[in-house]
C-alpha positions as CSV (number, residue, x, y, z in Angstrom):
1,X,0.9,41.6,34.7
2,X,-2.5,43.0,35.0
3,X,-4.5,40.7,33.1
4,X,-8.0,38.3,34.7
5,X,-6.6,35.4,34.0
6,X,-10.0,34.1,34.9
7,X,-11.4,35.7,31.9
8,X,-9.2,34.6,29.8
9,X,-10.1,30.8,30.8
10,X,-13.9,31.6,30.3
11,X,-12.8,33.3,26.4
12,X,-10.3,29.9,25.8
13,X,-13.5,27.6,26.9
14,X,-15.9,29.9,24.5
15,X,-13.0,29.5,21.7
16,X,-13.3,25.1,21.9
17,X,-17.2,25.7,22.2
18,X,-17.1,27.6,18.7
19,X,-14.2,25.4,16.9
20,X,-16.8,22.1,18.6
21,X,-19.5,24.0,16.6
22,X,-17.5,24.4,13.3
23,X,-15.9,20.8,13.1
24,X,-19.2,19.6,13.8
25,X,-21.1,21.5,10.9
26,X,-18.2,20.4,8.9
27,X,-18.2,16.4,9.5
28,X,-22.6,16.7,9.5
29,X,-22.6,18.7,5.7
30,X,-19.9,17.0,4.2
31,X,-20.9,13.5,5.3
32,X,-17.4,12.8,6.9
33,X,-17.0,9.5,8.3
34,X,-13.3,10.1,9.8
35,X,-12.3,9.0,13.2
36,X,-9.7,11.5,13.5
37,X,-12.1,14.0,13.1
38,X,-14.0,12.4,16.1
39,X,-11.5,12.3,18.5
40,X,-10.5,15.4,17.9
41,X,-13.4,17.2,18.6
42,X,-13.7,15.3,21.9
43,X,-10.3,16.7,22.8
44,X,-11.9,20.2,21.9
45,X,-14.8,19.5,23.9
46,X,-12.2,18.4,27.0
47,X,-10.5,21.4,26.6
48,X,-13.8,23.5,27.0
49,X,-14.7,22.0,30.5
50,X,-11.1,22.3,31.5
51,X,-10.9,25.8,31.1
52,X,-13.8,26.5,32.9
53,X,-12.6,24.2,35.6
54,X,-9.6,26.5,36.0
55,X,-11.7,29.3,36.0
56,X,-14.1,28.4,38.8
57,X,-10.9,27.1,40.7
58,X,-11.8,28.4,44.3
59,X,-15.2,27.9,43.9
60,X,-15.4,24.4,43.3
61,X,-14.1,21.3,45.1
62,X,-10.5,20.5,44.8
63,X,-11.8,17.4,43.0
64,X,-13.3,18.7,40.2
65,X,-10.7,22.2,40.2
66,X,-7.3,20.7,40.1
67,X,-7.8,16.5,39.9
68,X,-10.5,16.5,37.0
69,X,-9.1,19.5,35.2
70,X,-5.5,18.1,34.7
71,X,-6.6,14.8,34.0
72,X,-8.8,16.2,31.2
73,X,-5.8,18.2,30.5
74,X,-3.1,15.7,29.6
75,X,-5.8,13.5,27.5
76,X,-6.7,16.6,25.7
77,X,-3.4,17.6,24.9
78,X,-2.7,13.6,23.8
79,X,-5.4,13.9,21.3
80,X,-4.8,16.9,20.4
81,X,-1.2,15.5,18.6
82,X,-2.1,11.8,18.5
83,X,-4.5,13.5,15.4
84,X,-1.9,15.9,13.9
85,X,0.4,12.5,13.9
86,X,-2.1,10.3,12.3
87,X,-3.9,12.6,10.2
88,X,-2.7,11.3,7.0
89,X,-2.6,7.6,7.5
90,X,-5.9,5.6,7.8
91,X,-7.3,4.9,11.5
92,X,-6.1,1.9,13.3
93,X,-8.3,1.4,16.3
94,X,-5.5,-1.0,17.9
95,X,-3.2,1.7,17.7
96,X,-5.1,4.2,18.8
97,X,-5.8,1.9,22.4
98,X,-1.9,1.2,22.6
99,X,-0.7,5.1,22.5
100,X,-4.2,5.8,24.6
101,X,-1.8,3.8,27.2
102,X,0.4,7.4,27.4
103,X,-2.2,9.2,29.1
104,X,-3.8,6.8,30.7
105,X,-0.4,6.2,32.7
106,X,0.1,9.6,33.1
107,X,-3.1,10.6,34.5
108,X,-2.8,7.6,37.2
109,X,0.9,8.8,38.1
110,X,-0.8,12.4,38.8
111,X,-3.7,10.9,40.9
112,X,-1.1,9.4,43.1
113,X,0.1,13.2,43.3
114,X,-2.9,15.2,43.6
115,X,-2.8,15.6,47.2
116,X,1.5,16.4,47.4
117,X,2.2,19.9,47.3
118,X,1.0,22.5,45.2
119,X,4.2,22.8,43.8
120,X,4.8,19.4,43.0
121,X,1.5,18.8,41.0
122,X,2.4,22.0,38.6
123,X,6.0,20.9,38.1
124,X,4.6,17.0,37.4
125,X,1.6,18.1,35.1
126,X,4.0,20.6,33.1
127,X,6.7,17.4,32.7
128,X,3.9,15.5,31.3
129,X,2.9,18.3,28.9
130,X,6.2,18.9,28.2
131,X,6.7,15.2,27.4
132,X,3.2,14.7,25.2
133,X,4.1,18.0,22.9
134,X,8.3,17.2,22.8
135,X,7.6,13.7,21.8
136,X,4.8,14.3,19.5
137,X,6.8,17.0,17.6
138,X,10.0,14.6,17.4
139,X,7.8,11.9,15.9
140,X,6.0,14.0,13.4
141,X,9.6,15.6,12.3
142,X,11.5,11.9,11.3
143,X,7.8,10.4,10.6
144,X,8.0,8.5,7.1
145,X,5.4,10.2,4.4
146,X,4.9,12.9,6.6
147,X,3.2,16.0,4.9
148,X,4.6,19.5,4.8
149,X,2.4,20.5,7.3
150,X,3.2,18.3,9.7
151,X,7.2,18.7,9.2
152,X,6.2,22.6,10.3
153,X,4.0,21.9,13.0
154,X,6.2,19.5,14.7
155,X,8.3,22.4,15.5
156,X,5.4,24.2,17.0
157,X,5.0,21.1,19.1
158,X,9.1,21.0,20.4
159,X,8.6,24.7,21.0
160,X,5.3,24.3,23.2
161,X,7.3,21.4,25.0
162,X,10.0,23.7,25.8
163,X,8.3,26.3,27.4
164,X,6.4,23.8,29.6
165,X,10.0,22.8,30.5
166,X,11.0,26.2,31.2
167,X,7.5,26.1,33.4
168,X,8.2,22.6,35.5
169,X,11.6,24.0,36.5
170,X,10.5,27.3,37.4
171,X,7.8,25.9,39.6
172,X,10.0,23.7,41.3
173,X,12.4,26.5,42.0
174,X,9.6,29.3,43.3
175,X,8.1,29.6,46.5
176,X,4.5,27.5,46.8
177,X,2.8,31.1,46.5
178,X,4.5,32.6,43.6
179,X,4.0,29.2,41.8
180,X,0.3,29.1,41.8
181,X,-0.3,32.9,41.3
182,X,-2.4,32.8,38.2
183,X,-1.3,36.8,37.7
184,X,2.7,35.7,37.0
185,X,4.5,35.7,33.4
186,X,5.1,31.8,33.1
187,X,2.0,30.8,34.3
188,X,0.4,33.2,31.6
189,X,2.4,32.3,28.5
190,X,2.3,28.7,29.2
191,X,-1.3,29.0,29.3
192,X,-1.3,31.2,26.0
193,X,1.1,29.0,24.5
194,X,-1.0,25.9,25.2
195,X,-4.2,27.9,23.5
196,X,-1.9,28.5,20.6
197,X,-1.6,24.9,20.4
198,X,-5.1,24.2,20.6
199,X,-6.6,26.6,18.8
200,X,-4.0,26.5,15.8
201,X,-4.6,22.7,15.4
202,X,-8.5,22.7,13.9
203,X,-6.6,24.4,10.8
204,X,-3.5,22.5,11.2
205,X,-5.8,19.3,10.9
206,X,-7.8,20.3,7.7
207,X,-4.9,21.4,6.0
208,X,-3.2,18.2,6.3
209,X,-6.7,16.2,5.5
210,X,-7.0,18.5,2.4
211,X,-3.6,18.2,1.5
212,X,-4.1,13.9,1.9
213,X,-6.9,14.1,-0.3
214,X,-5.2,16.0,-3.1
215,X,-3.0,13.1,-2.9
216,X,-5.2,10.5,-3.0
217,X,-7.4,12.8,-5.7
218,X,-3.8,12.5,-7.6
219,X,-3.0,8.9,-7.5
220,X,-6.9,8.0,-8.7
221,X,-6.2,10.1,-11.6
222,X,-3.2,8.5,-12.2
223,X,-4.6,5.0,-11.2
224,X,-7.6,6.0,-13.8
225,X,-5.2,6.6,-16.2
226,X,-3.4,3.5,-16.0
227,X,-6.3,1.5,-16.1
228,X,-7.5,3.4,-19.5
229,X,-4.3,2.7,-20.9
230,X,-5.0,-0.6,-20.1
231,X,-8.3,-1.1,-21.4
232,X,-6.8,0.2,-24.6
233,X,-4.3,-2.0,-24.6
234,X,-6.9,-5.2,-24.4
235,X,-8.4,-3.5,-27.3
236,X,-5.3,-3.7,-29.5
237,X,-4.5,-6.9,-28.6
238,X,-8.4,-8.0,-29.6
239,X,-8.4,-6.1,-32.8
240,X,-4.4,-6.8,-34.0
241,X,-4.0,-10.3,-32.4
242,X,-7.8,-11.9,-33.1
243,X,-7.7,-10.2,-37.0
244,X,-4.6,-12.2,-37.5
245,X,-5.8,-15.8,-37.0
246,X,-9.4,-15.2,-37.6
247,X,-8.5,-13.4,-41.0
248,X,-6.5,-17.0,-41.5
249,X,-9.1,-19.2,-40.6
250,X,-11.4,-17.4,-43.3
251,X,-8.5,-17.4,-46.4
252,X,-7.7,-20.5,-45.9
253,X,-11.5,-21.8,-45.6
254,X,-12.1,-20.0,-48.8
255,X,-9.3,-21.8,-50.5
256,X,-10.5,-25.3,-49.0
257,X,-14.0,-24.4,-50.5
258,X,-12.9,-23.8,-53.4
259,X,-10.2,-26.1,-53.9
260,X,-10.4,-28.8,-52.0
261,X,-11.3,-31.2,-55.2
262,X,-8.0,-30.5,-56.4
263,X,-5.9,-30.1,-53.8
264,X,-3.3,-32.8,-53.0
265,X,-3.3,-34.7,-50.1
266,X,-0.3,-32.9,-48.6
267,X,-0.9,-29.7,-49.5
268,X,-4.3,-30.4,-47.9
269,X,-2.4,-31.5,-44.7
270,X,-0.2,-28.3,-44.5
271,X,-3.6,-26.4,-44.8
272,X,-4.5,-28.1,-41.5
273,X,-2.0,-27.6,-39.8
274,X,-2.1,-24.0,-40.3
275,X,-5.8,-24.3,-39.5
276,X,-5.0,-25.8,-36.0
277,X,-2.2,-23.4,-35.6
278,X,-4.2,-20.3,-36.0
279,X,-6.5,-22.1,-33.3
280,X,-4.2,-22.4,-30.8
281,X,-3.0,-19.1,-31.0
282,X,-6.6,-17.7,-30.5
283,X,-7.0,-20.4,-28.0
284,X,-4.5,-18.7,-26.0
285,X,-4.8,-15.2,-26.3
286,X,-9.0,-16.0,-25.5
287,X,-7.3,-17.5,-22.4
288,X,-5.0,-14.9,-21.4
289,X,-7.5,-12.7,-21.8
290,X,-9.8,-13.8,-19.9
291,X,-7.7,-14.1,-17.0
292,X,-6.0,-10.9,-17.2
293,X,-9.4,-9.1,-17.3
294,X,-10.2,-11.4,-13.9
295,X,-7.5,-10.6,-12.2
296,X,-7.7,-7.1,-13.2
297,X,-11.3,-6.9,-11.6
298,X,-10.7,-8.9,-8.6
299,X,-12.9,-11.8,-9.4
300,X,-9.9,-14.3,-9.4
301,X,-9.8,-16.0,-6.3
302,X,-6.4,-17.5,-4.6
303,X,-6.6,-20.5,-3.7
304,X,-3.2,-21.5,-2.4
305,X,-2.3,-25.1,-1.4
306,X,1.0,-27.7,-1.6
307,X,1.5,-28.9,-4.6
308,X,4.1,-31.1,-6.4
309,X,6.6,-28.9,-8.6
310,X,7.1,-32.3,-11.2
311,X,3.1,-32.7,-11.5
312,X,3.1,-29.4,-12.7
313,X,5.5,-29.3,-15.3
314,X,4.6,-32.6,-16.6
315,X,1.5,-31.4,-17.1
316,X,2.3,-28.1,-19.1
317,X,4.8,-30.7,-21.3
318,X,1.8,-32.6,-21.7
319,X,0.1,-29.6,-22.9
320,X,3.0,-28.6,-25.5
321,X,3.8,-32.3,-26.3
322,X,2.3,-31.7,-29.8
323,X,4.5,-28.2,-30.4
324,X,7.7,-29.5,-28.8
325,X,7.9,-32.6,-31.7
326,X,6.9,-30.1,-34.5
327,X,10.4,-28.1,-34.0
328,X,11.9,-31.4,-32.7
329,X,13.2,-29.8,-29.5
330,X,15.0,-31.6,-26.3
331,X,13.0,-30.7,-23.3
332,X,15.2,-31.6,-19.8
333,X,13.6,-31.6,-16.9
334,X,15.7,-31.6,-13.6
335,X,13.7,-31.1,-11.1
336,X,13.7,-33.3,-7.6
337,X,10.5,-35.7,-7.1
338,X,9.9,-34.8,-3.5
339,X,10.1,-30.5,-4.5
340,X,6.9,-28.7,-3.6
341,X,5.6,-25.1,-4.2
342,X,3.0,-23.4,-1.6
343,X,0.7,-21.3,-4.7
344,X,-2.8,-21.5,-6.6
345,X,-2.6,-24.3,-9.1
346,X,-4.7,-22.8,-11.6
347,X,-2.4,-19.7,-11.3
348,X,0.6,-21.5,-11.4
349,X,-0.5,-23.5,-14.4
350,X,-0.8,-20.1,-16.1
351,X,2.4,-18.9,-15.6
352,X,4.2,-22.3,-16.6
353,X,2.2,-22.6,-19.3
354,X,3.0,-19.0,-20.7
355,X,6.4,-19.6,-19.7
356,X,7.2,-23.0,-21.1
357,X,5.4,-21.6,-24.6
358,X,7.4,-18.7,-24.7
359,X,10.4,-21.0,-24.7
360,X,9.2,-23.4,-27.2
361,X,8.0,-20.3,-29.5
362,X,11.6,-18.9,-29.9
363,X,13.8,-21.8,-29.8
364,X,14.8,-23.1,-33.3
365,X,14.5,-26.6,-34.7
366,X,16.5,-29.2,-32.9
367,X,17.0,-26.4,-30.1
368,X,17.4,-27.4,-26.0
369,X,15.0,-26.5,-23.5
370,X,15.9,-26.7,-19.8
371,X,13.9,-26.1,-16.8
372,X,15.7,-26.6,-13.1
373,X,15.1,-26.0,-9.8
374,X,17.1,-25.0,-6.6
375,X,16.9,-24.1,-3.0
376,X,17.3,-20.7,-2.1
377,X,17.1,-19.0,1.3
378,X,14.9,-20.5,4.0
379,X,11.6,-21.1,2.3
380,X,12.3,-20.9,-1.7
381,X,12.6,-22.5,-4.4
382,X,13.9,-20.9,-7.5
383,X,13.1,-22.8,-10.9
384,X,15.1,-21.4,-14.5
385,X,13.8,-22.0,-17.6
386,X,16.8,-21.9,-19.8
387,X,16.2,-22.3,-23.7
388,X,18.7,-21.4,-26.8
389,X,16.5,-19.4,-28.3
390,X,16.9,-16.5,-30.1
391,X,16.9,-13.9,-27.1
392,X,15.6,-10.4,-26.5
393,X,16.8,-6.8,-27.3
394,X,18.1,-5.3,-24.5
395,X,15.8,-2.5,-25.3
396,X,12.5,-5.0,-24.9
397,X,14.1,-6.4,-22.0
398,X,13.7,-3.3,-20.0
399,X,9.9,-2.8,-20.2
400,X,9.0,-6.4,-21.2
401,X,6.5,-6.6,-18.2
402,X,4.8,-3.2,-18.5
403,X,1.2,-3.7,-20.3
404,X,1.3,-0.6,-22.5
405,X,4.2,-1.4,-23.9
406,X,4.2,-3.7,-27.1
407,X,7.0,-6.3,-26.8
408,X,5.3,-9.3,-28.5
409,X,7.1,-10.7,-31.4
410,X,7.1,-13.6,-34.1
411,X,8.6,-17.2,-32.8
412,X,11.1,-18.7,-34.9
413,X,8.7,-20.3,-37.1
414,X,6.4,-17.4,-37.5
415,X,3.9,-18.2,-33.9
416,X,2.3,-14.8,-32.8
417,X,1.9,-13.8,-29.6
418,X,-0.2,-11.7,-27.3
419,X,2.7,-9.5,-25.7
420,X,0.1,-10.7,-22.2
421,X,1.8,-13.6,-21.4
422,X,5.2,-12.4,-19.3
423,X,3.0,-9.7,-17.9
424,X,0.5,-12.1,-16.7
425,X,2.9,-14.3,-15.6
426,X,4.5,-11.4,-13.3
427,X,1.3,-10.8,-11.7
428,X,-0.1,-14.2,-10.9
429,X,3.7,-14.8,-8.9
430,X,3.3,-12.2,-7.1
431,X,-0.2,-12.8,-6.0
432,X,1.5,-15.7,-4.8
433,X,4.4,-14.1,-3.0
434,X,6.6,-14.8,-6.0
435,X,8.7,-13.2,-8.2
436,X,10.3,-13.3,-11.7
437,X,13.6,-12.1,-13.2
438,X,14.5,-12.6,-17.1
439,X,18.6,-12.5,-18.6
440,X,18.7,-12.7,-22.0
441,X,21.1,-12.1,-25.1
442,X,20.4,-11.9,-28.7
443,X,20.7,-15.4,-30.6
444,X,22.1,-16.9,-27.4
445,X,18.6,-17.4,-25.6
446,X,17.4,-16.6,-22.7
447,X,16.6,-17.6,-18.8
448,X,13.7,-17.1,-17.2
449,X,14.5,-17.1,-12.9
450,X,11.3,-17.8,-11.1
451,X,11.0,-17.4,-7.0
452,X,8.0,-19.5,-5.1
453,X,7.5,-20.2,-1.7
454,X,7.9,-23.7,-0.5
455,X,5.6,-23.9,1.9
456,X,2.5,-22.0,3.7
457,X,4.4,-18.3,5.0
């Protein structure tokens, strides 16, 4: 083939100068703050000496000619796909020093070479290539979340690898002459093949960044979304749920006002009561509130620290002492003395406190409430609260944790809820590394399975 191979190294080295100059206008205009981005244009700007290393091959020391050049050549080409692979995940510097180990290793093993045969260095430099580009193209083929760019580039890669296969065996097989003439086919089209490579992968690389931040301009949307719904939700629950008790406290203020002279003593009582009801149940929905919207910004801290599973739950009876004797219920409490959870109290008081409510709320007069506790696999403890209550619909079973959906209903003697308490619940255990599953049935009752850990993870 008649071709100045020289030439051609001089017009690959211009062609990394110019994609050098692009990238860099690119990452300076658009304020990019991108690793990837960084290290690639290093590997563009390694490729540019290289080239004209090859090029002046003859005319420089064997040094700089054949040692530098390949060593710049095998990191190049490792940063070259070490990008491509990690383009849509965010930069782990760790990571990147572990793999940097690859051509580190590489480039030693090659230095131990550089003064073999002529023969021998091109047949160990094309293994190495071989191995960087089959490798790469393997591991962005069966990579998880891997975008549809990178599952058609990673044949590219396997393709590249081959022919630098095809080039290490051919080498080893030739004559020391024939191998290092720069005018024969393989050495040509393994050359081309690698500028194929290296040129093709500046596009390669925005397409996959562009096509990651579609994504991520995707799930914002829908993240924005949910948290609108959201918002609207803690509306709803403000307007429906604070009308209710507040509209109460006014009728029956009005009535007192009015009436109060001649009222009997018991009706006057039952007025009362109905007073302090309606104040609890703006009592809590004011509470759950307030740590919803908390957690919801962040501002909740976790403070996580042994605590005594009894002292809790004693504490949340303590709370509900007064409800508990109105519908006359039988709280049992079978819980070990010596049983501890690793969590946030406050948190955890939440959750017991919505839970243990919930329970009270829906059970009938005379009705059984039962809260347990077991040992379950290495670290957890799993506590049931079991009441005989009048259960949920299977249909509000299936989206009973999901915030825009209304699930709340009226207790057995007419107690409103928020709908906030479950879903609250839910995401306080599993700030916690907990979890919570609910069985129920329709005027059987209903158990509510919660998972802690037992001690510090």
């Amino acid at each position: 083939m008649n071709i100045d191979v020289k030439t051609l190294f001089y017009i690959f080295s211009l062609g990394n100068y110019l994609i050098i100059f692009f990238l860099s206008v690119y990452v300076i205009f658009y304020k990019v703050k991108n690793p990837i981005l960084t290290i690639f244009i290093i590997s563009k700007l390694l490729y540019a000496i290289l080239w004209i290393l090859f090029a002046l091959r003859g005319n420089i020391s064997w040094f700089y000619s054949i040692l530098i050049a390949n060593v710049f050549l095998i990191f190049a080409v490792f940063l070259d796909l070490y990008c491509i692979l990690k383009a849509n995940q965010k930069f782990n510097n760790n990571l990147f020093k572990y793999y940097s180990i690859i051509p580190i290793v590489f480039s030693l093993i090659f230095m131990l070479f550089s003064k073999s045969s002529e023969v021998n260095r091109i047949v160990i430099i094309s293994v190495f290539i071989s191995f960087l580009y089959i490798s790469g193209g393997l591991m962005l083929f069966f990579k998880k979340n891997k975008t549809k760019i990178q599952e058609l580039v990673s044949f590219l890669c396997v393709f590249i690898g081959a022919t630098f296969v095809y080039r290490s065996i051919w080498a080893y097989l030739k004559e020391a002459l024939e191998a290092l003439n720069f005018d024969n086919h393989v050495q040509i089209i393994s050359y081309l093949f690698l500028v194929v490579g290296s040129f093709s992968f500046p596009m390669i690389l925005l397409l996959i960044l562009k096509e990651v931040e579609e994504k991520e301009i995707k799930i914002n949307n829908k993240t924005l979304k949910l948290l609108n719904r959201n918002k609207t939700k803690f509306f709803s629950i403000i307007a429906h749920d604070l009308k209710g008790p507040l509209g109460t406290y006014n009728q029956m203020i009005e009535m007192l006002i009015d009436r109060h002279k001649e009222m009997p003593s018991d009706k006057m009582e039952e007025f009362l009561k109905k007073l302090q009801n309606s104040s609890k149940q703006t009592f809590n929905l004011l509470e759950n509130l307030l740590q919803w919207s908390r957690s919801e910004s962040g501002t909740i801290k976790i403070k996580p620290k042994q605590l005594k599973l009894n002292e809790i739950i004693n504490s949340v009876q303590l709370l509900m002492k007064h409800s508990v004797e109105i519908k006359n219920l039988n709280v049992s409490v079978k819980i070990g003395e010596d049983e501890t959870v690793y969590c946030d109290h406050n948190m955890i008081m939440t959750v017991f406190r919505n839970l243990i409510s919930n329970a009270i709320k829906f059970t009938p007069n005379n009705g059984q409430i039962t809260i347990t506790s077991k040992n379950i696999k290495e670290n957890n403890i799993e506590i049931c609260i079991e009441d005989t209550g009048v259960g949920i619909a299977s249909k509000n079973l299936k989206a009973i944790f999901d915030i825009d959906t209304e699930t709340s209903t009226k207790g057995t003697n007419n107690e409103s809820g928020t709908g906030l308490g479950l879903k609250l619940a839910k995401e306080f255990l599993e700030k916690n590394n907990g979890s919570i599953k609910i069985e129920s049935t329709e005027t059987t009752g209903t158990k509510v399975f919660i998972q802690l850990p037992k001690h510090k993870l």
